[in-house]
Structures are given as C-alpha cells and as structure tokens.
Backbone as CSV, one residue per row, in Angstrom:
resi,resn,N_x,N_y,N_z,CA_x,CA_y,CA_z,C_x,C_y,C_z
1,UNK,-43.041,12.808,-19.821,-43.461,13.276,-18.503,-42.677,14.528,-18.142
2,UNK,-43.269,15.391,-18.054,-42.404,17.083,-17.695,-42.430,16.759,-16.277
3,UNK,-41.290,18.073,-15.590,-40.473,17.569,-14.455,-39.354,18.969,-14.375
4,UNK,-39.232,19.139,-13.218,-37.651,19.886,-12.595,-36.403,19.433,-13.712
5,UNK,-36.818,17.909,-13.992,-35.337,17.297,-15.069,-35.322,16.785,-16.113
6,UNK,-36.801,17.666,-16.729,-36.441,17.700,-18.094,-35.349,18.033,-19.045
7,UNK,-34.799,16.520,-20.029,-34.010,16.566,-20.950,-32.583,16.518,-19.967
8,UNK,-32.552,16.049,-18.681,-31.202,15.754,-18.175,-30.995,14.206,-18.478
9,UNK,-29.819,13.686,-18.360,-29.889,12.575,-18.111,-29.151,11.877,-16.655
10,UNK,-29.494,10.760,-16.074,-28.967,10.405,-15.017,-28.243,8.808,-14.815
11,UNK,-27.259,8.919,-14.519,-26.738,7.065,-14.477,-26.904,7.170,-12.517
12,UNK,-27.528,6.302,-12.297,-27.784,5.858,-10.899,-27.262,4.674,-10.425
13,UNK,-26.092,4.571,-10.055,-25.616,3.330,-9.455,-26.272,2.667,-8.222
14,UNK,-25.957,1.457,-8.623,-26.540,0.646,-7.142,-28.331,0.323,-7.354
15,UNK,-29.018,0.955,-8.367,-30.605,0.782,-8.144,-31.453,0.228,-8.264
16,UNK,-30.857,-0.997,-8.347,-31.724,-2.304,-8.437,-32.361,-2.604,-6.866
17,UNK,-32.333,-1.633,-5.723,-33.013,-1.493,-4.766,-32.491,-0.336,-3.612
18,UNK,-33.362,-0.673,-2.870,-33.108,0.851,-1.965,-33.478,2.675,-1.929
19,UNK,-32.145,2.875,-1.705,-32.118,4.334,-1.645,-31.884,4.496,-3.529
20,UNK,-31.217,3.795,-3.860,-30.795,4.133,-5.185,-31.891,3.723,-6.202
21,UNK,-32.761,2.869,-5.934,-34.118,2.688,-6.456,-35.334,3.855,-6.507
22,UNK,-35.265,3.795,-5.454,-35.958,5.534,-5.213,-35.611,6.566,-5.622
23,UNK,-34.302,6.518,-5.963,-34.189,8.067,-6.191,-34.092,7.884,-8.106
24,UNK,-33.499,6.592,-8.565,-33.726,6.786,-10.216,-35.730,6.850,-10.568
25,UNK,-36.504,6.332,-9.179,-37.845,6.674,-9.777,-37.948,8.014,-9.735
26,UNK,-37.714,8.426,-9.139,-38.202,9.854,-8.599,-37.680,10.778,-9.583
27,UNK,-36.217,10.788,-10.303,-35.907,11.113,-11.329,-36.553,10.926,-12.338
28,UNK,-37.012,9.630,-12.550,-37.870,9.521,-14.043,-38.984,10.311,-13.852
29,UNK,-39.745,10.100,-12.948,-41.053,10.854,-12.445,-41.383,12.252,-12.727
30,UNK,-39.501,12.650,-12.521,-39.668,14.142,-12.576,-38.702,14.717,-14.219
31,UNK,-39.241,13.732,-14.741,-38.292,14.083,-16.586,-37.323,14.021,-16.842
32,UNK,-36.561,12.595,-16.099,-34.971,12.702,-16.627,-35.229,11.874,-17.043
33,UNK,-34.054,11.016,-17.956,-33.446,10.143,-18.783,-32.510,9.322,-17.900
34,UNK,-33.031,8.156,-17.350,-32.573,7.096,-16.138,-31.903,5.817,-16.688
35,UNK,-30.352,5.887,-16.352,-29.957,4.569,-16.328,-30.133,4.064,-15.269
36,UNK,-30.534,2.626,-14.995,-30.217,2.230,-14.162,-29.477,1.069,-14.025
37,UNK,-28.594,0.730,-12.553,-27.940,-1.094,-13.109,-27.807,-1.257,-11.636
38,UNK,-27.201,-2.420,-11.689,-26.939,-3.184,-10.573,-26.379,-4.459,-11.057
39,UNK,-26.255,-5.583,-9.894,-25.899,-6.598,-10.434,-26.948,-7.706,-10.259
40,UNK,-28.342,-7.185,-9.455,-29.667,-8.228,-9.700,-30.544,-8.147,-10.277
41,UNK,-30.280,-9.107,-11.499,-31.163,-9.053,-12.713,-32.953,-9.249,-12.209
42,UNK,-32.962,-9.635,-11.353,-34.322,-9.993,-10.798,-35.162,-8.488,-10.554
43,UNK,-34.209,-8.100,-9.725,-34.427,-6.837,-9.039,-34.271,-5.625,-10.020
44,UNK,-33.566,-5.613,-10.764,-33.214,-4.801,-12.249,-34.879,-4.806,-13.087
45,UNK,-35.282,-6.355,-13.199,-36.654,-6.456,-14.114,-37.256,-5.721,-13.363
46,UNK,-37.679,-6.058,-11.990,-38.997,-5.636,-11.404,-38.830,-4.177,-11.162
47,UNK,-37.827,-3.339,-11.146,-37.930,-1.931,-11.408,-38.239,-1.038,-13.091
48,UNK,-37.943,-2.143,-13.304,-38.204,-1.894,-14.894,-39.773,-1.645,-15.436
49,UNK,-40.223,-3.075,-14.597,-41.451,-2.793,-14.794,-42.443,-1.466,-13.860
50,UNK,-41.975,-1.324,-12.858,-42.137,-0.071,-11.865,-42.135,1.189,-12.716
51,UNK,-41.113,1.594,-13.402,-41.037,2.842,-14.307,-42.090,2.659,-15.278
52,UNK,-42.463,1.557,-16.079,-43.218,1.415,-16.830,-44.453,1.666,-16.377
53,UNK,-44.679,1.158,-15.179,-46.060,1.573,-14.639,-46.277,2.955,-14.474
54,UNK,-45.334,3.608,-14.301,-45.421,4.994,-13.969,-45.804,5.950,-15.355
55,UNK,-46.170,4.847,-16.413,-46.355,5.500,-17.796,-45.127,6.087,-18.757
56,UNK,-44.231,6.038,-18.200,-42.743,6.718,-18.571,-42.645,5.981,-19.919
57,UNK,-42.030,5.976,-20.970,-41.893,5.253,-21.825,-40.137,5.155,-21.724
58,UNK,-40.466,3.504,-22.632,-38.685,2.737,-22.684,-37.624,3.559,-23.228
59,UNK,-38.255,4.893,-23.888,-37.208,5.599,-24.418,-36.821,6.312,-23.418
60,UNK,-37.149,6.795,-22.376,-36.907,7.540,-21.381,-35.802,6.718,-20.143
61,UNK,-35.578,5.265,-20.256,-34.850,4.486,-18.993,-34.057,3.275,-19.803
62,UNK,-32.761,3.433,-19.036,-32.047,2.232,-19.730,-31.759,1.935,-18.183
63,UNK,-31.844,-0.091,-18.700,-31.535,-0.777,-17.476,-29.530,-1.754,-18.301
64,UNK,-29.165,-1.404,-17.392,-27.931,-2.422,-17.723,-27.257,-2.825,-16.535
65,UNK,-27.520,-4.072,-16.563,-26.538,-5.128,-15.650,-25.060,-5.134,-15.499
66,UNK,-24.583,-4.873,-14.447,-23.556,-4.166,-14.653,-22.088,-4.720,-12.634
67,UNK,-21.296,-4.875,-12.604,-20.578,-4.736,-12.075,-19.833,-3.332,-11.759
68,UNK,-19.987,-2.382,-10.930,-19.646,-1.151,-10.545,-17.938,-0.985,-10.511
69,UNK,-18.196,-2.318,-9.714,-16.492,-2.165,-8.808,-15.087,-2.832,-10.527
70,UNK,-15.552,-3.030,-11.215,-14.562,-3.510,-13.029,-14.852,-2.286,-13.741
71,UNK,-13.456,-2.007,-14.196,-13.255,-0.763,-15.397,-14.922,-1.535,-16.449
72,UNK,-14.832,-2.551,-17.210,-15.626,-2.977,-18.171,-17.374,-2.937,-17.474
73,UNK,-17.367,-3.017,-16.519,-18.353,-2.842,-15.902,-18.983,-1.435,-16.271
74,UNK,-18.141,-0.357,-15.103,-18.046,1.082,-15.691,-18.210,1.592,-17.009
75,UNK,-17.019,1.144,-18.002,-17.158,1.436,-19.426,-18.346,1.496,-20.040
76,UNK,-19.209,-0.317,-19.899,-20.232,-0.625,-20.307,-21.281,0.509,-19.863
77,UNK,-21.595,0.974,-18.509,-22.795,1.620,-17.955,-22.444,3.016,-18.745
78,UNK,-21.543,3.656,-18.910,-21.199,5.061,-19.223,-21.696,5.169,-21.028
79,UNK,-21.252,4.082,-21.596,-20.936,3.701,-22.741,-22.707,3.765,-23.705
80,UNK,-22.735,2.810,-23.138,-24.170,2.829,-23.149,-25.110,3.540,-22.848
81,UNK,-24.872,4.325,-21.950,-25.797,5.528,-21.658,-25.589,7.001,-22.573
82,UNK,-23.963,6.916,-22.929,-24.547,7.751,-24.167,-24.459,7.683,-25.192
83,UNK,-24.235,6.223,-25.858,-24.854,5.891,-27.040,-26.546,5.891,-27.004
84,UNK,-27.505,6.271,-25.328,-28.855,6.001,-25.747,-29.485,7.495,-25.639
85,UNK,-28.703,8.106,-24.736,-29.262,9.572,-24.699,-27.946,10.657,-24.761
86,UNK,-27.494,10.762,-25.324,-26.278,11.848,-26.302,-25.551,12.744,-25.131
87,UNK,-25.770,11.638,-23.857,-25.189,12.773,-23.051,-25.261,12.364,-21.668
88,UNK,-24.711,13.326,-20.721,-24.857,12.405,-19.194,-24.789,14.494,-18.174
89,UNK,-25.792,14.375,-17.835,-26.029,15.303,-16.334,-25.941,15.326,-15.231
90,UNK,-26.173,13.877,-14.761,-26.245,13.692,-13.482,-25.677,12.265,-13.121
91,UNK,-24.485,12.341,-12.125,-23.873,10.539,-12.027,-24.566,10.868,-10.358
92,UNK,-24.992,9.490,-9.653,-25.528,9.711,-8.648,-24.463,7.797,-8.199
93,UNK,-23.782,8.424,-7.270,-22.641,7.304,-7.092,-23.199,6.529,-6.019
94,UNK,-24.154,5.698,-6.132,-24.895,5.245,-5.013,-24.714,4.002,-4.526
95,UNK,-23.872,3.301,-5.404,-23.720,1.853,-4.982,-22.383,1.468,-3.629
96,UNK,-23.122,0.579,-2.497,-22.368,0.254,-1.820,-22.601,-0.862,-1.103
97,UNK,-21.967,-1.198,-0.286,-21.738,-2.406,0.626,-20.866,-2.704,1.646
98,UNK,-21.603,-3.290,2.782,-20.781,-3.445,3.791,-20.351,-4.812,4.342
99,UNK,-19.594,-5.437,3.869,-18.595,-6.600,3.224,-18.352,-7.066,4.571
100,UNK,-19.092,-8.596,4.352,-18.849,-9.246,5.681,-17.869,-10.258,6.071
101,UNK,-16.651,-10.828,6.628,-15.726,-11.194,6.852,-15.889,-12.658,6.655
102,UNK,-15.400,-13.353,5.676,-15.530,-14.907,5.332,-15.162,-15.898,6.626
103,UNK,-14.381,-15.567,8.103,-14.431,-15.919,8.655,-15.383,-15.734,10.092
104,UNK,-16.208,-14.254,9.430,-17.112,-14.216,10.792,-16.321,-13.103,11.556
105,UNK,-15.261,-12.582,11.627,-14.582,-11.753,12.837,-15.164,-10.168,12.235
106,UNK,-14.935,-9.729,13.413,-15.507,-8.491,12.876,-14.915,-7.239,13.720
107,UNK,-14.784,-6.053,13.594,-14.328,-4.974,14.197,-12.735,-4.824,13.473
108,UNK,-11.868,-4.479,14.221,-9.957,-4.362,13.665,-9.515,-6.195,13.314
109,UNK,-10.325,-6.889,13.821,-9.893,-8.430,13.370,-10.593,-9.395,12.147
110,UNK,-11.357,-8.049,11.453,-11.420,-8.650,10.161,-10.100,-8.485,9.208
111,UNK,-10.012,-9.585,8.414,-9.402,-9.890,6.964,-9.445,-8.791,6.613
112,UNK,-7.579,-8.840,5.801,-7.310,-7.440,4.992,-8.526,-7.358,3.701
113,UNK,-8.462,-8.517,3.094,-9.624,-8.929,1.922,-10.801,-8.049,1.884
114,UNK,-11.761,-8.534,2.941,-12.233,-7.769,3.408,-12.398,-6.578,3.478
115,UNK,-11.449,-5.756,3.916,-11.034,-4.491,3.682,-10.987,-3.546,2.515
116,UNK,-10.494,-4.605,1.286,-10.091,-4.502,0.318,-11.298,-4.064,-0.325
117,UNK,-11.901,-5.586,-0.008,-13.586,-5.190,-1.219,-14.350,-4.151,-0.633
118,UNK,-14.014,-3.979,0.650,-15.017,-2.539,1.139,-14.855,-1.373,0.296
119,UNK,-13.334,-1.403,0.527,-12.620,0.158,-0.068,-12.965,0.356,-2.006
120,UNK,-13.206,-1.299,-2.055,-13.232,-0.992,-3.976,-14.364,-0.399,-4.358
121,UNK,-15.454,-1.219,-3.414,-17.272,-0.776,-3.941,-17.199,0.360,-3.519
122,UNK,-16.893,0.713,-1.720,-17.078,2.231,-1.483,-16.528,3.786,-1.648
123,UNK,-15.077,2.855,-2.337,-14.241,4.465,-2.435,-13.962,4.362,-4.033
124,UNK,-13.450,2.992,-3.769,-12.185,2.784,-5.843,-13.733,2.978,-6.741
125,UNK,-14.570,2.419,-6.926,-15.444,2.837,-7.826,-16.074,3.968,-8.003
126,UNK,-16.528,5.133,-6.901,-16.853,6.121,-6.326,-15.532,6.746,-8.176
127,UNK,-14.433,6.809,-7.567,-13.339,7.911,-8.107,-13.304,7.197,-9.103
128,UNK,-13.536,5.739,-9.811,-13.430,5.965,-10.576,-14.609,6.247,-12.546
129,UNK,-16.092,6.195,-11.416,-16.759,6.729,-12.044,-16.721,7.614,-12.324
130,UNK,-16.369,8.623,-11.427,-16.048,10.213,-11.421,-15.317,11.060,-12.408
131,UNK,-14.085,9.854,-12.244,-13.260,10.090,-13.354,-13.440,9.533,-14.940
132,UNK,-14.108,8.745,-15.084,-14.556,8.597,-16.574,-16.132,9.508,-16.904
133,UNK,-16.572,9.568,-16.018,-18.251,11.105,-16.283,-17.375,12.127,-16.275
134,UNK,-16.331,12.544,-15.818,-16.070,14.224,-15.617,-16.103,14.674,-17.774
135,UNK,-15.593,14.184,-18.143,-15.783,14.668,-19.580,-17.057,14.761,-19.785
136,UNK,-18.013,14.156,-19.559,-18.950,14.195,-20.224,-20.206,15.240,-19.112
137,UNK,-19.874,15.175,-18.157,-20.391,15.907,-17.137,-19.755,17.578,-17.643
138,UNK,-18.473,17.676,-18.232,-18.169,19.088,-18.043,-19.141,19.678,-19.338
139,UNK,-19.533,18.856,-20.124,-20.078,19.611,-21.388,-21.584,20.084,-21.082
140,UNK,-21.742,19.218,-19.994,-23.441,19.971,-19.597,-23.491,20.482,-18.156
141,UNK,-22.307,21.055,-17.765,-22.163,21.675,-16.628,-23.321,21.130,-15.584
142,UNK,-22.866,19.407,-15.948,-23.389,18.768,-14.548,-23.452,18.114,-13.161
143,UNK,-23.551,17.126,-12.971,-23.493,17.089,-11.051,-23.073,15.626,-10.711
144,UNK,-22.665,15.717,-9.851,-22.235,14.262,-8.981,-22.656,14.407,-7.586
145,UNK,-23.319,13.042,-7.283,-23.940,13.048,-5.804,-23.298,11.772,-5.270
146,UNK,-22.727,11.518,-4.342,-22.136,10.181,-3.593,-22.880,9.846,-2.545
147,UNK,-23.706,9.023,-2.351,-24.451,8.239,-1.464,-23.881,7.255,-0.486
148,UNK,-23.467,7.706,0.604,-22.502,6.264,2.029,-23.468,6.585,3.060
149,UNK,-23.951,5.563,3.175,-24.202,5.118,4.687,-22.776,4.865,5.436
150,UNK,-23.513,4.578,7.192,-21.568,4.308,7.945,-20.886,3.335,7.573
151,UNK,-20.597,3.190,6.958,-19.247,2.135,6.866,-17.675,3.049,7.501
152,UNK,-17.533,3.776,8.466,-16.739,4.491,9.217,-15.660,4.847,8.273
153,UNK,-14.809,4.165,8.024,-13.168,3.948,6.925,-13.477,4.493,5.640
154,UNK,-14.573,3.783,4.774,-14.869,4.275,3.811,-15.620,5.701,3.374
155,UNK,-16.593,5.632,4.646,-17.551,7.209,4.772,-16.422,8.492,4.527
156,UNK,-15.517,8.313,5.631,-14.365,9.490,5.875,-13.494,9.835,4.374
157,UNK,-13.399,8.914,4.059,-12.503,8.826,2.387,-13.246,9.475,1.513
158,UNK,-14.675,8.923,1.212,-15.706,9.241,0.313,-15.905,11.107,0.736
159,UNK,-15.955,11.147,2.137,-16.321,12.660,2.498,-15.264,13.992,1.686
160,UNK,-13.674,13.362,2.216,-13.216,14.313,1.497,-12.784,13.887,0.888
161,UNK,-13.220,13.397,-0.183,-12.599,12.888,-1.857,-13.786,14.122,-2.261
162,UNK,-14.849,14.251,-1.805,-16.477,15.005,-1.829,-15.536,16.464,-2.140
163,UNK,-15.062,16.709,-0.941,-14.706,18.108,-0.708,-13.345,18.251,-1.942
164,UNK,-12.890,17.843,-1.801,-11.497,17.306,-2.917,-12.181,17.228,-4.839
165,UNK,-12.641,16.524,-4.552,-13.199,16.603,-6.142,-14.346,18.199,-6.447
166,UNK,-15.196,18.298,-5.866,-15.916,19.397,-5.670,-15.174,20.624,-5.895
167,UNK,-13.795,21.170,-5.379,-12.686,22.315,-5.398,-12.415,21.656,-7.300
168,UNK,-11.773,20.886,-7.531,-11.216,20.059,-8.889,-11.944,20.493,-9.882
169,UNK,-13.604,20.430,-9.520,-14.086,20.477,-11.145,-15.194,21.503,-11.328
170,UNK,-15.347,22.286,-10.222,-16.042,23.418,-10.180,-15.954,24.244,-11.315
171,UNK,-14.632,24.698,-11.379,-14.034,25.052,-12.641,-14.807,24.980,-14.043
172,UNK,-15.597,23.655,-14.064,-15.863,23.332,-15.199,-16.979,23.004,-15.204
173,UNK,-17.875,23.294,-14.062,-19.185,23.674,-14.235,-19.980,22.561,-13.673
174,UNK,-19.120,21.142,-12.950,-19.928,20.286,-12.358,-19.714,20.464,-10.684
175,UNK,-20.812,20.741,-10.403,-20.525,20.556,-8.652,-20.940,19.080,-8.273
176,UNK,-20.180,18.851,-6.994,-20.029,17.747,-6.043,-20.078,17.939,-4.813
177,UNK,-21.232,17.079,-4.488,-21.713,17.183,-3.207,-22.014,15.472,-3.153
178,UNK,-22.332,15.281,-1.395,-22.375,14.187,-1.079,-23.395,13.925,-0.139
179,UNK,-24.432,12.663,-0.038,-25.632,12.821,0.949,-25.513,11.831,1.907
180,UNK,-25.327,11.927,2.901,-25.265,10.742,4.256,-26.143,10.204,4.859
181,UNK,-26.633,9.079,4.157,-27.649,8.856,5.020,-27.351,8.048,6.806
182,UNK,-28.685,8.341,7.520,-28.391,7.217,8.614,-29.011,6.067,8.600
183,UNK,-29.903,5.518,9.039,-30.287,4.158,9.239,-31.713,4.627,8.432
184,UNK,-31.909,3.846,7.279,-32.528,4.077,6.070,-33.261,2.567,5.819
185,UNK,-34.442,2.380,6.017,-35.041,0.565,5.578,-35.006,0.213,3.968
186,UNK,-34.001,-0.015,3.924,-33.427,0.087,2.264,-33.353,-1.715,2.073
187,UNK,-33.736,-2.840,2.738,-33.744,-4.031,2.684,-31.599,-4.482,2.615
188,UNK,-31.258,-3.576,2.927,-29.980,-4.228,2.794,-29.198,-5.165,4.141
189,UNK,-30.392,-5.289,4.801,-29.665,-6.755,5.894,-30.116,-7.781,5.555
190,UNK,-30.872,-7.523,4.806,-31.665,-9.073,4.360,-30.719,-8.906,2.892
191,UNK,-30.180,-8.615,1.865,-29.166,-8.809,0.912,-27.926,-8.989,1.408
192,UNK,-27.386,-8.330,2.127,-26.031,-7.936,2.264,-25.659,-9.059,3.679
193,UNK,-26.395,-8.630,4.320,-25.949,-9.351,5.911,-27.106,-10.722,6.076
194,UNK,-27.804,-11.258,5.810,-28.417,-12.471,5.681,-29.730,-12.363,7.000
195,UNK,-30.185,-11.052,7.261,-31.211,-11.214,8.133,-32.589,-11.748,7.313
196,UNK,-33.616,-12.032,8.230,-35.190,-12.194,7.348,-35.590,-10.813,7.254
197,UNK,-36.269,-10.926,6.882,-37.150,-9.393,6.358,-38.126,-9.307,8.531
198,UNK,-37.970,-10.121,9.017,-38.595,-10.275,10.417,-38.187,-9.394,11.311
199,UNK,-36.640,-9.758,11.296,-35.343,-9.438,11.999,-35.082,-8.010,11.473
200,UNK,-34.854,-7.596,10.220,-35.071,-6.244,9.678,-35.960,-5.109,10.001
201,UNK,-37.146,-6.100,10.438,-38.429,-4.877,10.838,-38.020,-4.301,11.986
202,UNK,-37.734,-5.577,12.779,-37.934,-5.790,14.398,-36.532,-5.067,14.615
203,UNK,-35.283,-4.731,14.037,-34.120,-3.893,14.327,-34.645,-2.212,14.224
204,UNK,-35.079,-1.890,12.828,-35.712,-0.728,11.975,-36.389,-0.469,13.499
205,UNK,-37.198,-0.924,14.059,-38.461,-0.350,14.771,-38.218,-0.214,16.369
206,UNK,-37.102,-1.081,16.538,-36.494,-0.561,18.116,-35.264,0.580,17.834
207,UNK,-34.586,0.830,16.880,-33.709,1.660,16.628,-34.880,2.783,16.568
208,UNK,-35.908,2.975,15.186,-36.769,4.244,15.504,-37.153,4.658,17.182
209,UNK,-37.584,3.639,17.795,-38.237,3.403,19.231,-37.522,4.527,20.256
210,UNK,-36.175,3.966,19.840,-34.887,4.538,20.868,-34.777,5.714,20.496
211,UNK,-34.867,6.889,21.158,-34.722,8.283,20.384,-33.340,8.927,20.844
212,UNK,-32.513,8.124,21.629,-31.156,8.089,21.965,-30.365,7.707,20.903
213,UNK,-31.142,7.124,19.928,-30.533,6.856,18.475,-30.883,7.854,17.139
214,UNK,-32.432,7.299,17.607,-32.185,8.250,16.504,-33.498,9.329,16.899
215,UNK,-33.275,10.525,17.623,-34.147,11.687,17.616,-35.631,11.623,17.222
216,UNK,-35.769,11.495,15.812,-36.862,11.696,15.317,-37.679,10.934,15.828
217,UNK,-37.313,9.897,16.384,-38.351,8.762,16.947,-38.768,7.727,15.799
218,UNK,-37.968,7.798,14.315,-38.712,6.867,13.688,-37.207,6.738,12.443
219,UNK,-36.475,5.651,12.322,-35.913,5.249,10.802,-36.411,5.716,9.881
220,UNK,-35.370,5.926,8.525,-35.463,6.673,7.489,-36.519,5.684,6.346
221,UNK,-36.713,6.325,5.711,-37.192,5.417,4.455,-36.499,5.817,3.054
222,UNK,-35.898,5.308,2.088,-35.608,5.328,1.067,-35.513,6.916,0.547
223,UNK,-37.117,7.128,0.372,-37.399,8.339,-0.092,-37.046,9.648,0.086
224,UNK,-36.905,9.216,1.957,-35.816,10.707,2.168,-34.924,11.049,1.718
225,UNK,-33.819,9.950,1.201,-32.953,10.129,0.653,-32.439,10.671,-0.430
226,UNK,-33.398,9.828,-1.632,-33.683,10.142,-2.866,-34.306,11.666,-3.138
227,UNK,-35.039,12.260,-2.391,-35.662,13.794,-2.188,-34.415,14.701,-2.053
228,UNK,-33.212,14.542,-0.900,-32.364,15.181,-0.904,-31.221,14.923,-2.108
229,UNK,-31.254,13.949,-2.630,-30.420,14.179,-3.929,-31.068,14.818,-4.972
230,UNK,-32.625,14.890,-5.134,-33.208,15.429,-6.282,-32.983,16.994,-5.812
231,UNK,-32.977,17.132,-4.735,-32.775,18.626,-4.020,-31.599,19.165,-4.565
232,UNK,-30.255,18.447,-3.678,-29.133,18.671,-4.777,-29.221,19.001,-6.111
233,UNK,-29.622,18.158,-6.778,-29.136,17.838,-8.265,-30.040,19.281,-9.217
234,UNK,-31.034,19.634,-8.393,-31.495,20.845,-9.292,-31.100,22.348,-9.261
235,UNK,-30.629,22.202,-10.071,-29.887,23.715,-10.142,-30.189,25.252,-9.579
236,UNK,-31.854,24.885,-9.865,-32.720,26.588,-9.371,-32.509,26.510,-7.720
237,UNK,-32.432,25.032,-7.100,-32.346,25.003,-5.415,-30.815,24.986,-5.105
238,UNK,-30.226,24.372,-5.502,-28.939,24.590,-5.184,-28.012,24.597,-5.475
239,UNK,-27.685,25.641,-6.705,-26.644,26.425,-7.558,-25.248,26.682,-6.211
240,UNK,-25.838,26.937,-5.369,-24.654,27.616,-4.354,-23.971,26.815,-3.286
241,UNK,-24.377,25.492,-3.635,-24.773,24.276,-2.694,-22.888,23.357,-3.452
242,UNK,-21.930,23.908,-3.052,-20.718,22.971,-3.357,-19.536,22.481,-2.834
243,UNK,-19.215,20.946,-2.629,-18.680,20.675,-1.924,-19.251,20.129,-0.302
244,UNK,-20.149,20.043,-0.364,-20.884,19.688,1.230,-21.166,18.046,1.533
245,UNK,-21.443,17.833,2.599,-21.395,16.180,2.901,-23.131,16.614,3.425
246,UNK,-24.324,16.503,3.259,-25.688,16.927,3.756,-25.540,15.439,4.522
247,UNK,-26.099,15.690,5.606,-26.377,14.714,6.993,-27.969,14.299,6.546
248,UNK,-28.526,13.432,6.130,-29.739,12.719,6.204,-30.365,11.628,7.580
249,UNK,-30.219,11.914,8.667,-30.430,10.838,9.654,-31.430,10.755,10.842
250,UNK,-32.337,11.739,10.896,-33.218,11.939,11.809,-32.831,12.587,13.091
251,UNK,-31.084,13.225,13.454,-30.895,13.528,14.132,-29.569,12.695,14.688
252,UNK,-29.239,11.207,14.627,-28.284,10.427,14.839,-27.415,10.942,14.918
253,UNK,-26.436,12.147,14.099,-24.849,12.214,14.535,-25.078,13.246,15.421
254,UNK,-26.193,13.536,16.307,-26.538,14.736,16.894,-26.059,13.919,18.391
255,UNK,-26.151,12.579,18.598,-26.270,12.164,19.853,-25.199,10.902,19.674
256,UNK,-24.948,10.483,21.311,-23.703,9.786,21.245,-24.877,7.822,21.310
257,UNK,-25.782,7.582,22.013,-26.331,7.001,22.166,-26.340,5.456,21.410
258,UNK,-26.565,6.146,20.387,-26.540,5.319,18.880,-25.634,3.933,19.297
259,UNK,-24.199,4.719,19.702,-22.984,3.492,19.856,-23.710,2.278,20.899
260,UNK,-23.928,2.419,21.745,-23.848,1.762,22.723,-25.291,0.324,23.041
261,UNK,-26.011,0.907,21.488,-27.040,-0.136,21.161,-26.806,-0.773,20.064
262,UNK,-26.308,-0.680,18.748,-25.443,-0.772,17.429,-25.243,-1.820,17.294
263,UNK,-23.906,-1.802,17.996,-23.061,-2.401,17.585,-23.014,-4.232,17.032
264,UNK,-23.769,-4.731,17.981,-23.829,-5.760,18.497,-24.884,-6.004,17.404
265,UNK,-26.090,-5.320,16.859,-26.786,-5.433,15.966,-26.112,-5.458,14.390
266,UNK,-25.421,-4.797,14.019,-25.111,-4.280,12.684,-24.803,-5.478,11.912
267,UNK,-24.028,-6.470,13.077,-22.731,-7.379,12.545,-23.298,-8.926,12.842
268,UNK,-23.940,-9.987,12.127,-24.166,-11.573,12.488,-22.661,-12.015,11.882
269,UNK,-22.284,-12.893,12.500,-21.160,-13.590,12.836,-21.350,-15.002,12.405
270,UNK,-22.694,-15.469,12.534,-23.647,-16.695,12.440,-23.985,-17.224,10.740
C-alpha cells in the first residue's frame, strides 16, 4: 500500500485501543511498517484483524504482547521489531494510564504506590523507550512522538523531558516532539476507571455540550489525534517542527471552565 510512509517503520505503544489504535492504522494505511502491542491480547487480535481488512499484508504489521512499563517488555517490542523490518523510524510513545488508588482516595491523599505506577507507565517508560530507539532512530534520522492526556504530575515531566530530549538528539537527526491531547472518546473509562460504555457516552456528550469546557462544542475522537502525529512524523510537513508540546483539545486549555465541572467526574471512588 503506497503512502507519505513508505518503507518507514513504526513501534506504537499502547495500541491495542484508542488514540494509539488509530494512529498505528492510519500509519499502515499510509505505508509504514507497524508494530503494534499492548497488554490486551483480545484487543491486540481484533486490531489485527482490522489491518488485515484494510488489505495490508502480515508482512507489513507485527503485533507483540508486551508490558511497556519492564526493561524485557521493552527489549522484547524493540527486539523484535527489528529482527522483522531491519530498522525503526518512528517510536510513537503512546501508552498510558491514569492509576486509580486501591483505597479509593483521590487528589494529594492518594497512596505513594499509586504515584509510583503513574510515574512508571507515564514518564519511566516514556525515557526509557527513548533511550533504547535513540540508536536505532539515529541511523534513519528518525522521530519520536509522546502522547499524555492530563494526568497533571506526569503531563509536566513528559512536556519537558519533550523539550529536553528534542535539544539531546537533534544532533543526530531524530526530532522530538510531543502531542496533547484533551478529552478524546478513546474508551479509556470503561478500561481504566470501570465506567459502562453508558456513563462514557453520557460524560463525552455533556463535556462536548459545555463549551466552557471545551470550545468546539464537541469531544475529540481518536482520529484527531492520530492525524496530528502522522502530521508530525512526516518530514515534507514538519522538518522545522522541534521540540514542541502541539495542544490537541478543541480549545480546553484556552478556558478556565473545564475545572469546575471535571473534577468530580474524572475520579469513581465506588
């Protein structure tokens, strides 16, 4: 299938759904060479079969099951991806989570634990994918994209580690940039936080509703997301594009509003 990314290759963390699902299709779609992993094998098949439908052939996508946040985890996804395609272009650091407190408390009175596993999925794995692709990224003078929604603590870290790594390896021909999304219907309250897919709609559609939240008058979908990393990641659009945090949100960090309906939503306790 010819494409903007022909003969690149891409490891996509996190894409066994979501934003990170979308954007390894959209890559294959457009002629790259797609790993993808996660840790739901369920969700892993049924994208599998998704690319396939898209006519792409198995030589073109590797799926591997994988733990993000373990060196062996890492090893395995890197490892494997270029023992299948001789090379790596594009790391798209997309996997995350917003880690809910085994006792229910939430705000400054959650568990250090807690804390802990936030910072591993959203920052410690982030740097240290980074740091095992930069070799292989410098030989095809290619790219790194970091994908955070708010998780506040972790966003700020991830931002200038963005700006921080981006100065680091320019040098050597990979730029780093980072895409923010805002409130994106990526099914992750119904995985992560235990809502129904009911409760998900019915949040998604009074948050769009509220334009004190979010401007545009309507929540993100997946795809936006995935569009602005394919934007990034191609060289003829944005060669000049390094070091930046791109705002994806319909307008949200434009207005203060957002807070004062949120909060109380984000977090079940129950």
């Amino acid at each position: 299938m010819s494409g903007r990314f022909n003969g690149k290759v891409a490891i996509v963390t996190g894409s066994s759904n979501g934003i990170g699902k979308e954007t390894a299709l959209l890559f294959a779609k457009e002629g790259a060479k797609v790993t993808v992993t996660g840790r739901n094998l369920e969700r892993l098949e049924a994208l599998k079969q998704q690319i396939l439908d898209l006519n792409i052939p198995e030589s073109n996508f590797l799926v591997v099951p994988a733990d993000i946040t373990t060196p062996s985890g890492q090893d395995e996804l890197i490892g494997k991806t270029l023992e299948k395609f001789g090379r790596l272009d594009i790391l798209v650091n997309n996997a995350g989570a917003s880690i809910r407190d085994s006792e229910g408390r939430t705000g400054v009175s959650m568990g250090i634990d807690s804390y802990e596993k936030t910072m591993k999925i959203n920052v410690q794995s982030v740097i240290e994918m980074t740091q095992k692709s930069r070799p292989h990224l410098a030989k095809t003078h290619g790219a790194i994209w970091t994908v955070l929604a708010y998780y506040p603590m972790a966003k700020a870290a991830i931002d200038q580690y963005t700006r921080t790594a981006a100065i680091d390896l320019i040098g050597e021909g990979i730029r780093v940039n980072a895409v923010n999304p805002g409130f994106i219907k990526t099914g992750f309250h119904e995985s992560e936080l235990g809502w129904t897919p009911e409760e998900a709609k019915k949040f998604y559609e009074n948050m769009g509703a509220n334009r004190s939240a979010i401007p545009c008058g309507f929540a993100g979908r997946p795809e936006h997301i995935a569009e602005a990393i394919a934007f990034l990641a191609d060289h003829k659009t944005s060669e000049f594009i390094v070091g930046q945090n791109i705002v994806v949100d319909g307008g949200t960090t434009m207005v203060l509003g957002v807070h004062a309906g949120v909060n109380d939503s984000l977090v079940r306790t129950e």
